[in-house]
C-alpha positions as CSV (number, residue, x, y, z in Angstrom):
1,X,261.1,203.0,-7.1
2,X,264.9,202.3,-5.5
3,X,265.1,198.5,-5.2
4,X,266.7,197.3,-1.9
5,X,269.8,196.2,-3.6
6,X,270.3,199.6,-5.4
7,X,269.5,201.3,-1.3
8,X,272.1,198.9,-0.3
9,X,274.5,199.5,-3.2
10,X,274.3,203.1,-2.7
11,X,275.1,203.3,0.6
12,X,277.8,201.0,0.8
13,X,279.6,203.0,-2.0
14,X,278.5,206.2,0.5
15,X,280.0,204.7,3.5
16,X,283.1,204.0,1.4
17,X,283.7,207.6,0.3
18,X,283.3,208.5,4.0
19,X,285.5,206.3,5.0
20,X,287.7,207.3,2.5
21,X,287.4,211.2,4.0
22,X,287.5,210.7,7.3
23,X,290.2,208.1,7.6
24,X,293.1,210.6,7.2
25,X,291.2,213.4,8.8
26,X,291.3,211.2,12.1
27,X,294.7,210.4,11.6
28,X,296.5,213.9,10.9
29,X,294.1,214.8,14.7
30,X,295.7,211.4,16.6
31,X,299.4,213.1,14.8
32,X,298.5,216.3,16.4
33,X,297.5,215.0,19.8
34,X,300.8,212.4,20.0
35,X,303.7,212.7,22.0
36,X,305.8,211.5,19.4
37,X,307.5,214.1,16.6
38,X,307.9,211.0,14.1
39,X,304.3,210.8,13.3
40,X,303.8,207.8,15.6
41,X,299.9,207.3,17.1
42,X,300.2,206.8,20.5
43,X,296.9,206.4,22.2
44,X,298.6,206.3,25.9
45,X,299.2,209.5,26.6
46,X,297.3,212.7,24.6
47,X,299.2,215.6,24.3
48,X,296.7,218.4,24.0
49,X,299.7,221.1,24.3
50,X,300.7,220.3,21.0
51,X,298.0,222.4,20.2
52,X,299.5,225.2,22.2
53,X,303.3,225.2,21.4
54,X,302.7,225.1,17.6
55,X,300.6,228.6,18.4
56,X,303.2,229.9,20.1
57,X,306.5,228.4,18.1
58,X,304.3,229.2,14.5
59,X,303.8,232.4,15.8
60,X,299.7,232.7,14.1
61,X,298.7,235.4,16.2
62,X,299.9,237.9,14.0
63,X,299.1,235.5,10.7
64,X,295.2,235.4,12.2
65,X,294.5,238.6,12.6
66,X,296.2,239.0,8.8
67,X,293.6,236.6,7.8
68,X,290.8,238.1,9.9
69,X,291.4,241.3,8.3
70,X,291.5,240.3,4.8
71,X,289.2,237.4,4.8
72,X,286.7,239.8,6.7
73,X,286.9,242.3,4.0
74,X,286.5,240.2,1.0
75,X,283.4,238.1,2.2
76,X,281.4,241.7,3.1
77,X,282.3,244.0,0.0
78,X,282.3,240.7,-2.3
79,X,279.3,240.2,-1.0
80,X,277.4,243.4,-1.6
81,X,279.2,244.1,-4.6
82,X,277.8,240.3,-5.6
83,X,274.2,241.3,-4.5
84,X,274.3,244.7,-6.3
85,X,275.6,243.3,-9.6
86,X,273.4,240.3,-9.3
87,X,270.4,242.3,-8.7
88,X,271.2,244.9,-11.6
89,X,271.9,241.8,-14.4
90,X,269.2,239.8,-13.3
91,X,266.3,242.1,-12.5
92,X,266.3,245.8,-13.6
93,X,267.8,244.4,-17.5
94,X,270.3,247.2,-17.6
95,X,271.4,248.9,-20.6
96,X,274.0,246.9,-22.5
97,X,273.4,243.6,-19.9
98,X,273.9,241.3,-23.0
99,X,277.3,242.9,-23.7
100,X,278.6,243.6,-20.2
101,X,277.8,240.0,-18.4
102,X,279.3,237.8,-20.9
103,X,282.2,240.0,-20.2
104,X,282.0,239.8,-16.8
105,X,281.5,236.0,-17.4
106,X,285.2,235.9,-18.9
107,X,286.4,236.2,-15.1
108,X,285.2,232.6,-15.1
109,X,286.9,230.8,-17.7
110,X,290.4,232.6,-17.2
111,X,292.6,230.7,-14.5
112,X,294.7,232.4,-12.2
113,X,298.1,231.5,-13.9
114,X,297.2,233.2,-16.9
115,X,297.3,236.7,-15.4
116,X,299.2,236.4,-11.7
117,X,302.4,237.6,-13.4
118,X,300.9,240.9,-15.1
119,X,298.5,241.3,-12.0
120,X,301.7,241.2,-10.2
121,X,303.6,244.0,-11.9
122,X,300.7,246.3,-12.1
123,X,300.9,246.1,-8.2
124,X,303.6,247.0,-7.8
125,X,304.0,250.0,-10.1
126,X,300.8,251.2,-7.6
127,X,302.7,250.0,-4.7
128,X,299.8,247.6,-3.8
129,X,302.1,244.6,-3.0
130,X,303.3,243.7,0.7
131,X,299.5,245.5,1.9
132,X,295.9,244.9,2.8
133,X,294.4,246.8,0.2
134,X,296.2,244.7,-2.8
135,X,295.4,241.0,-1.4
136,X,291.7,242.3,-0.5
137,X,291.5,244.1,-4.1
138,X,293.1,240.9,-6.0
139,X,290.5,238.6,-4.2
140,X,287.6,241.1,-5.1
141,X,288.4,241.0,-8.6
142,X,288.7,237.7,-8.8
143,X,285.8,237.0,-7.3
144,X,283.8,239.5,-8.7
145,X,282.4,237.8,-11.5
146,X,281.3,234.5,-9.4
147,X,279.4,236.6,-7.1
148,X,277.5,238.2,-9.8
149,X,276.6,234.7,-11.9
150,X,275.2,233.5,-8.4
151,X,273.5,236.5,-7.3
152,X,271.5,236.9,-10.4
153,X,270.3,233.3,-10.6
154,X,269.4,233.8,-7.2
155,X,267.4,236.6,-8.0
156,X,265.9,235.0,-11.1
157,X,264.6,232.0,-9.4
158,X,262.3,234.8,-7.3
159,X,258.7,234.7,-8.7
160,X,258.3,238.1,-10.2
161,X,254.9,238.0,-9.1
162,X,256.7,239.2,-5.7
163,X,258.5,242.3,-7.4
164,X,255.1,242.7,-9.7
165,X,253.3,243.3,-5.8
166,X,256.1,245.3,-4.4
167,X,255.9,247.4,-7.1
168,X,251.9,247.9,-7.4
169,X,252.0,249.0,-4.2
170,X,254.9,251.8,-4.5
171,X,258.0,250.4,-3.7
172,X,260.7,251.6,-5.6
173,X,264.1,249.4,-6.7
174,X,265.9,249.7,-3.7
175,X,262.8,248.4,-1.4
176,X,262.3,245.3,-3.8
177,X,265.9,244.5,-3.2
178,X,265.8,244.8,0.6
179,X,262.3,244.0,1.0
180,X,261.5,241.0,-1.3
181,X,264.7,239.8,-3.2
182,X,266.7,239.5,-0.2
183,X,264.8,237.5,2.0
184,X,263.7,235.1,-0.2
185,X,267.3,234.7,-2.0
186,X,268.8,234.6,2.0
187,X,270.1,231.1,1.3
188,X,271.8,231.9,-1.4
189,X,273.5,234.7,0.0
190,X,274.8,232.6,3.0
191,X,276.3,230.1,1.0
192,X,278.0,232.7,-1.0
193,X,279.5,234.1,2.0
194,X,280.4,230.7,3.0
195,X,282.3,229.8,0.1
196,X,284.0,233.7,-0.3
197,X,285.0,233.0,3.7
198,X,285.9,229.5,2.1
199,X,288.0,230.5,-0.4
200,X,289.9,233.6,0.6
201,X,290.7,231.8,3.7
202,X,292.6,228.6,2.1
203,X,294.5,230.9,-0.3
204,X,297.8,230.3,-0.5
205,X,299.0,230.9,-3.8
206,X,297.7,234.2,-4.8
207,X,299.0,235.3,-0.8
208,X,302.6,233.8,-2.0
209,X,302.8,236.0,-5.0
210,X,301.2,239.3,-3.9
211,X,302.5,239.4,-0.4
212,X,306.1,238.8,0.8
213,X,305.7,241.0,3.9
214,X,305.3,238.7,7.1
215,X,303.1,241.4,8.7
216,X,300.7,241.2,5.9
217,X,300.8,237.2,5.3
218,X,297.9,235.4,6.0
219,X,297.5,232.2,8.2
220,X,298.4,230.1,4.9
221,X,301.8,231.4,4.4
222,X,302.4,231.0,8.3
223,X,301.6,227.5,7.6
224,X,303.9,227.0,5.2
225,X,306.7,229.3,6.9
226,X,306.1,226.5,9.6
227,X,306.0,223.4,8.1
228,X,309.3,224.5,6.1
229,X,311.1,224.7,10.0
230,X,309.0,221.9,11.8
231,X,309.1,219.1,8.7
232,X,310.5,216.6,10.7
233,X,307.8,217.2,13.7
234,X,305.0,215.8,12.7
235,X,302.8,216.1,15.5
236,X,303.2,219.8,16.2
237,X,302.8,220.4,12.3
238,X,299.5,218.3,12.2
239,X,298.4,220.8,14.8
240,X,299.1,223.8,13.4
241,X,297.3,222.2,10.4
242,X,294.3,221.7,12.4
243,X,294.3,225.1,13.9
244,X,294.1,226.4,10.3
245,X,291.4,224.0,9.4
246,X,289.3,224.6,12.0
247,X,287.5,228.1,11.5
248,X,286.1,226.2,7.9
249,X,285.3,222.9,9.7
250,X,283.0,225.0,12.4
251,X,281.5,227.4,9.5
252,X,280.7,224.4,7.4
253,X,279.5,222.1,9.9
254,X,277.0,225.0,11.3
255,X,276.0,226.6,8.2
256,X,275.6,223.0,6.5
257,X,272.2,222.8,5.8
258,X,271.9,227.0,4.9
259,X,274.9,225.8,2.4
260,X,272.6,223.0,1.0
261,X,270.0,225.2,0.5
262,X,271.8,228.2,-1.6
263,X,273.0,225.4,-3.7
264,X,269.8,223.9,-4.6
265,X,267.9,227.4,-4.5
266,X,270.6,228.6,-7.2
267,X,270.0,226.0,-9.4
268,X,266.2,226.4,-9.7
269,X,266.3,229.1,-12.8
270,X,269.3,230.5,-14.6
């Protein structure tokens, strides 16, 4: 049993973090919403246009639909490439699995900086830099080997009492996956689609290398393009921060609990 002055403890140290968090949350959105471009607070009079000049002056239209288009991609072929590989390494034992996942494993322990300046010359010899393809390609490989790990403890935490019944009564591979793996592991594959929306979507370094192209940058780089122009106005620069922050704040907050539950689901069975 928690004694009261461990409850009491815990929470205090919780509401501390919070504040912690929040604090400069609320303070970039009361930059954003000020009439002042010193970064100022003033209460008096909210500016809500701020939110609509740094759209127009930054010049995101373009920069979304970049993001839309390569953020879109990633999080569905990641995806299925995650549930397929998952699904082969953790329930049909394929030939050579204790050979080909630790290798697939490696993708893990290597960090980006090690390879972004090869990766970036063997782009361009194939003419992948400055396009769709490449960024959506460098983001699948990367995330390849993530998708897999998760999807196949996913898939191992299902009783195989459920694929033992499936099978008895004549359902082949393919309707175990869709019929019985999928629904049950269905929290785990939201909050890997969370995080691949997550993570593609906040990229800015691997966008920076591979893609110099304005038509092909992603809402990031337009970010960065704008803060390098509007430094000195701090309230139209905490609002174009917040307009890039905001598609992840909605996901997360919606798909909160769905994101709780693929992380605890996933860490049932390895």
């Amino acid at each position: 049993m928690i004694s009261r002055r461990e409850r009491v403890m815990t929470y205090t140290l919780l509401a501390i973090v919070s504040i912690g968090v929040l604090f400069p949350l609320a303070w970039v959105l009361l930059d954003a919403l000020s009439p002042s471009s010193t970064g100022a607070i003033d209460l008096t009079a909210l500016h809500w246009s701020n939110f609509v000049t740094a759209w127009q002056q930054a010049g995101f239209s373009q920069y979304l639909k970049s993001s839309l288009i390569i953020t879109g991609s990633v999080v569905v072929l990641g995806t299925a490439v995650a549930i397929l590989s998952g699904y082969a390494f953790g329930v049909l034992s394929v030939i050579g699995e204790k050979l080909l996942f630790p290798l697939v494993l490696l993708g893990l322990m290597l960090p980006m900086e090690a390879f972004i300046v090869p990766l970036y010359y063997d782009f361009l010899s194939y003419h992948l830099t400055d396009t769709y393809q490449g960024i959506i390609l460098a983001h699948l490989g990367m995330g390849v080997s993530f998708g897999a790990f998760w999807m196949r403890t996913a898939f191992r935490a299902v009783p195989g009492s459920l694929g033992e019944a499936a099978r008895i009564d004549g359902a082949n591979s393919w309707s175990q996956l869709w019929r019985v793996y999928l629904p049950v592991a269905r929290p785990a594959v939201l909050t890997l689609v969370l995080l691949s929306f997550l993570w593609t979507w906040n990229d800015y370094f691997l966008a920076l290398v591979l893609v110099s192209d304005p038509a092909h940058q992603p809402i990031t780089l337009g970010l960065g393009a704008f803060s390098g122009r509007y430094l000195v106005q701090v309230n139209l620069l905490s609002a174009a921060a917040i307009l890039v922050s905001l598609p992840v704040i909605v996901l997360s907050f919606v798909f909160q609990r769905q994101f709780i539950r693929g992380i605890l689901s996933g860490s049932i069975k390895g």
